[in-house]
C-alpha positions in Angstrom: 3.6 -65.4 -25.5 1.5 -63.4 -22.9 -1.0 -62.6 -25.8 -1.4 -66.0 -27.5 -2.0 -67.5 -24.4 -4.9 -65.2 -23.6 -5.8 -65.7 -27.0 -5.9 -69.7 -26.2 -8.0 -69.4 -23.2 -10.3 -66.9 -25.2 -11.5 -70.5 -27.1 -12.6 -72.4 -24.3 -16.0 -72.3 -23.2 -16.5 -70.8 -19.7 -16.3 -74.0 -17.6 -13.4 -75.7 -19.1 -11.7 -72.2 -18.7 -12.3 -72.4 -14.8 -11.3 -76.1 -14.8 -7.8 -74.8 -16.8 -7.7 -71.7 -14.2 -7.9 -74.3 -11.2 -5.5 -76.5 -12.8 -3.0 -73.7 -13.2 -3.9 -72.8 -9.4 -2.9 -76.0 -8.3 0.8 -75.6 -10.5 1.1 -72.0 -8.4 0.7 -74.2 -5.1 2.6 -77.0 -5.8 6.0 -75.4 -7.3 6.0 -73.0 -4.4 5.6 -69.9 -6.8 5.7 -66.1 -5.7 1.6 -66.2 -6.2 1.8 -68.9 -3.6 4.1 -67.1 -1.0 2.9 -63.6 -0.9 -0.9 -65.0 -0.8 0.4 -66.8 2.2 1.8 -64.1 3.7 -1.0 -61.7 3.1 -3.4 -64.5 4.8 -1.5 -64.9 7.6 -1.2 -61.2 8.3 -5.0 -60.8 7.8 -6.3 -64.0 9.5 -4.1 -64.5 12.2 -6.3 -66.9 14.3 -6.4 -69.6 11.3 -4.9 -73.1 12.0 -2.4 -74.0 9.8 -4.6 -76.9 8.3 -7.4 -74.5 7.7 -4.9 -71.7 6.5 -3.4 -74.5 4.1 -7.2 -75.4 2.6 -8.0 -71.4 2.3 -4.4 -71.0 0.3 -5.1 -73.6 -2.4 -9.0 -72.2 -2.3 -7.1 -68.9 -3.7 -4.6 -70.1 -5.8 -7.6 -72.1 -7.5 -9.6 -68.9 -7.5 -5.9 -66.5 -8.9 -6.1 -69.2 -11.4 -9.7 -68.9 -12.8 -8.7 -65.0 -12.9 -6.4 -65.3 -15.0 -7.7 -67.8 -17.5 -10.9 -65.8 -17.8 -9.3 -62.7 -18.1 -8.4 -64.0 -21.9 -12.0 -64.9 -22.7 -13.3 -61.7 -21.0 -11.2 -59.5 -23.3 -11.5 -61.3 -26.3 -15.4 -60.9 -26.3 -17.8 -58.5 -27.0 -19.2 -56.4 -24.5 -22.4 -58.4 -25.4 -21.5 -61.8 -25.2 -19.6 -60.6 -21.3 -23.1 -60.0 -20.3 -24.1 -63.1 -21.4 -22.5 -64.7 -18.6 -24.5 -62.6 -15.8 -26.9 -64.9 -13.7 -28.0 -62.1 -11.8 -27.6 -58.5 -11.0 -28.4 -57.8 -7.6 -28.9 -54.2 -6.5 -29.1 -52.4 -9.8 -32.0 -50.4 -8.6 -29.4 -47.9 -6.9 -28.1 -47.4 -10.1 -31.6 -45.5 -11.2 -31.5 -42.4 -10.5 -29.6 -38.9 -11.3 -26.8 -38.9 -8.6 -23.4 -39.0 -9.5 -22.1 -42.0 -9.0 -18.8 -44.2 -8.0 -18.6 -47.3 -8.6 -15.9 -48.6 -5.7 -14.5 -52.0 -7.0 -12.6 -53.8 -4.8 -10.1 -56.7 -6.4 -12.6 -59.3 -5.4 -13.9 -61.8 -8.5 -14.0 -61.0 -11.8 -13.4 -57.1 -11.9 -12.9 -57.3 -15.1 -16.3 -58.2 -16.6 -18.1 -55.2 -14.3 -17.7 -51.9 -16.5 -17.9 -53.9 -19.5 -21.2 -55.4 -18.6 -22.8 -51.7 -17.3 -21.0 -50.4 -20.8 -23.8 -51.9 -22.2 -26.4 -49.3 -21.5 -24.5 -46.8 -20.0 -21.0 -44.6 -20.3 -18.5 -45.6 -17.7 -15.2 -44.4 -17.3 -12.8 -46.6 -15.0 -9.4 -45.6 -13.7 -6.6 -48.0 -14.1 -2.9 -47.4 -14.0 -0.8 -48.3 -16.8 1.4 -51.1 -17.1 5.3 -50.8 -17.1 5.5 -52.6 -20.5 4.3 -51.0 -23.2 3.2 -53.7 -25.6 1.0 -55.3 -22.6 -0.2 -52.0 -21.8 -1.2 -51.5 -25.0 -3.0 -54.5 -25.6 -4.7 -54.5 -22.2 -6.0 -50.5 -23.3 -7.2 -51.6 -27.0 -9.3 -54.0 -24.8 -10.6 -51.9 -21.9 -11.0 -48.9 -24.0 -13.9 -49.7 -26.6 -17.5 -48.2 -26.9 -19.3 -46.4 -23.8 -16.0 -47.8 -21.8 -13.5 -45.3 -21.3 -10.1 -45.6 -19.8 -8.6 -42.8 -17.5 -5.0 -43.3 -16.5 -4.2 -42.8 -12.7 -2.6 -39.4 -13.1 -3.4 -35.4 -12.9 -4.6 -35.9 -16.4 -6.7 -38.6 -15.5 -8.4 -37.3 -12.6 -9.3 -34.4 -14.5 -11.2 -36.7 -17.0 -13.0 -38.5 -14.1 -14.4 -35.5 -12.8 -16.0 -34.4 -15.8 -17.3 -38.0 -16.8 -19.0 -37.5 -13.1 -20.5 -33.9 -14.6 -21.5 -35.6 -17.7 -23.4 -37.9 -15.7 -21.7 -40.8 -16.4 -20.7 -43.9 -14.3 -17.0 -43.7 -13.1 -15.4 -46.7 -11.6 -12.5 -46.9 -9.2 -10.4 -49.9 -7.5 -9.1 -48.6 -4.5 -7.9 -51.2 -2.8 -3.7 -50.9 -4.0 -1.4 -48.9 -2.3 -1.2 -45.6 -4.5 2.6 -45.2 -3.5 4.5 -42.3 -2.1 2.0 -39.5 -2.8 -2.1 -39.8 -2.7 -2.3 -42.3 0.3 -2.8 -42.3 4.1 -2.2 -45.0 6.7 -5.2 -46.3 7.7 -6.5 -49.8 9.1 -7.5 -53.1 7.2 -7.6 -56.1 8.6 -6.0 -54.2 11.7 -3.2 -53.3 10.2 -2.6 -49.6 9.0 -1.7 -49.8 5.7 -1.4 -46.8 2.8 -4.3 -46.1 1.0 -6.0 -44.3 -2.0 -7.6 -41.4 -0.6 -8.8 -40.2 -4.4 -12.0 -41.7 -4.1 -13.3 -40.4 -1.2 -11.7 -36.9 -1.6 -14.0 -36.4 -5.3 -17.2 -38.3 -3.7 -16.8 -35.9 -1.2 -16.2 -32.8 -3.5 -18.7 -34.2 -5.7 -21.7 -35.3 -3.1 -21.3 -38.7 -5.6 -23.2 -41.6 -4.3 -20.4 -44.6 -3.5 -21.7 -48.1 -4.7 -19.8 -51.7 -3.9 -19.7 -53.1 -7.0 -18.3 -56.5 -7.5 -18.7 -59.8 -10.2 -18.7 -63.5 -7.7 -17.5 -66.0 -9.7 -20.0 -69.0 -9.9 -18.6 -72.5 -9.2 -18.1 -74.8 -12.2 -18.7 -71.9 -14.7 -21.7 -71.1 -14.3 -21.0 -67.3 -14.8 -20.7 -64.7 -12.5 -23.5 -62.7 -10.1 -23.2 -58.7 -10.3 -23.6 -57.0 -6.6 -24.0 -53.4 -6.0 -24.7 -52.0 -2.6 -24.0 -48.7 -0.9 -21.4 -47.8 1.0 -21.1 -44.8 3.9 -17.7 -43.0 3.6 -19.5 -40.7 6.2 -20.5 -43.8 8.7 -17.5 -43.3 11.1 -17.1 -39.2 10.7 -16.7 -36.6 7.5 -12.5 -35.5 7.8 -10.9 -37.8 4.9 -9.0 -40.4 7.2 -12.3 -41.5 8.4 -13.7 -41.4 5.3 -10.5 -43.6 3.5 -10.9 -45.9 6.6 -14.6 -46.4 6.1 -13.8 -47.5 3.0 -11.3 -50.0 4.1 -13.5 -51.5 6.5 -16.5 -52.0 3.6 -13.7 -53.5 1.3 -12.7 -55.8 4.4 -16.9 -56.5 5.5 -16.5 -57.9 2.0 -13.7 -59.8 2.0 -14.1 -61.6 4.8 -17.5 -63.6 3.6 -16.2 -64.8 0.5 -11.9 -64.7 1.3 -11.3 -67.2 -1.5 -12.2 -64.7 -4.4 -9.8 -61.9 -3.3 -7.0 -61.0 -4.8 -4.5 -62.3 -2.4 -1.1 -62.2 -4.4 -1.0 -58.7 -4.3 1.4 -56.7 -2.0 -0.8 -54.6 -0.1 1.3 -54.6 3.0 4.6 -53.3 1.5 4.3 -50.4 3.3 4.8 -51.8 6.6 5.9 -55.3 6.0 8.4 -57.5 4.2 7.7 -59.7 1.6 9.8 -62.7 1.2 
């Protein structure tokens, strides 16, 4: 069902696929769906001083935007790697890109993360980490996807660390999405949005062991289709101190700097504060 609808949205040409994603937004908001709550909740908790009028226009602004991610997500995956790029206006900051430092690519769950190592893929080897899904079948059909030409897929494991490491020897671009809480092991409580909240700490623990170079990289979704603008900018693990809680917390605070110009394009419906708070 998953797959044919994907396969569905896949058809439509960018535009109507956003107008279909904002539609779908709207459904999320009106039948009161688990999208809707938790985006709530993660808004409130975040943006404490917002009315409940302006909370209530920011709430359907995400759910529009959750919407567009997941139509376009069909047509993303069902293209080449050629035709992605094809839908970048710009690419602002590549320059950092050129020259011989190893590199991570920090991508927060902000737009359309999922056109931004297939566009680089292009011209370049990039290895992303994800972690698996718990069905198999989705899993499966999500790797086949992911996992084609100069994009490689390493799984968020020892195994998969290993291979990230060496992609970083070889040279190659490796890609990371920090910004979910890694569970039991691997994390540290650190601030976002005020709160202290478990965090990845892999990232900064091989830039550091690396000397990599860590680059924002994010896709902002155009209004009414009109593609998607490519940012890269550096960040500063080392801005607020060099032990690794300052360092995870710098990161925090870049994902956050972020986040707060352009709330409506993050990834809301995600429990990031499980660790300290309930989710209805």
């Amino acid at each position: 069902m998953i797959r044919l609808f994907l396969a569905f949205c896949s058809l439509m040409p960018l535009k109507v696929n956003h107008l279909f994603g904002s539609f779908l937004g709207y459904l999320l908001y009106v039948f009161n769906s688990d999208a809707k709550n938790v985006s709530k909740q993660n808004l409130e908790i975040c943006f404490p001083s917002l009315s409940k009028d302006d909370l209530k226009v920011l709430l359907k602004k995400v759910l529009a935007e959750t919407g567009k991610g997941l139509t376009e997500s069909g047509l993303i995956w069902n293209q080449k790697f050629k035709d992605n790029a094809k839908l970048i206006n710009n690419i602002n900051g590549e320059h950092y890109l050129d020259n011989s430092k190893k590199t991570i690519l920090l991508v927060p769950h902000m737009g359309c993360w999922e056109i931004t190592g297939r566009v680089l893929a292009e011209k370049r080897k990039v290895t992303f980490m994800f972690r698996p899904l718990r069905s198999n079948k989705q899993n499966d059909y999500l790797f086949a996807r992911r996992n084609q030409g100069n994009l490689t897929m390493a799984s968020a494991d020892k195994p998969g660390i290993l291979k990230i490491q060496r992609a970083l020897n070889n040279g190659d671009l490796v890609g990371m999405l920090p910004d979910q809480d890694p569970g039991e092991d691997g994390g540290l409580m650190v601030p976002f949005f005020g709160k202290r909240v478990n965090t990845m700490t892999l990232l900064a623990r091989i830039a550091k062991k690396h000397n990599a170079q860590v680059l924002m990289f994010w896709a902002k979704r155009l209004d009414d289709g009109q593609g998607y603008d490519l940012n890269i900018e550096p960040v500063d693990l080392d801005a607020n101190g060099g032990n690794l809680e300052q360092r995870v917390g710098q990161m925090n605070q870049s994902i956050e700097s972020l986040i707060r110009k352009h709330p409506e394009q993050y990834m809301w419906n995600y429990r990031r504060f499980k660790s300290t708070h309930s989710y209805i």
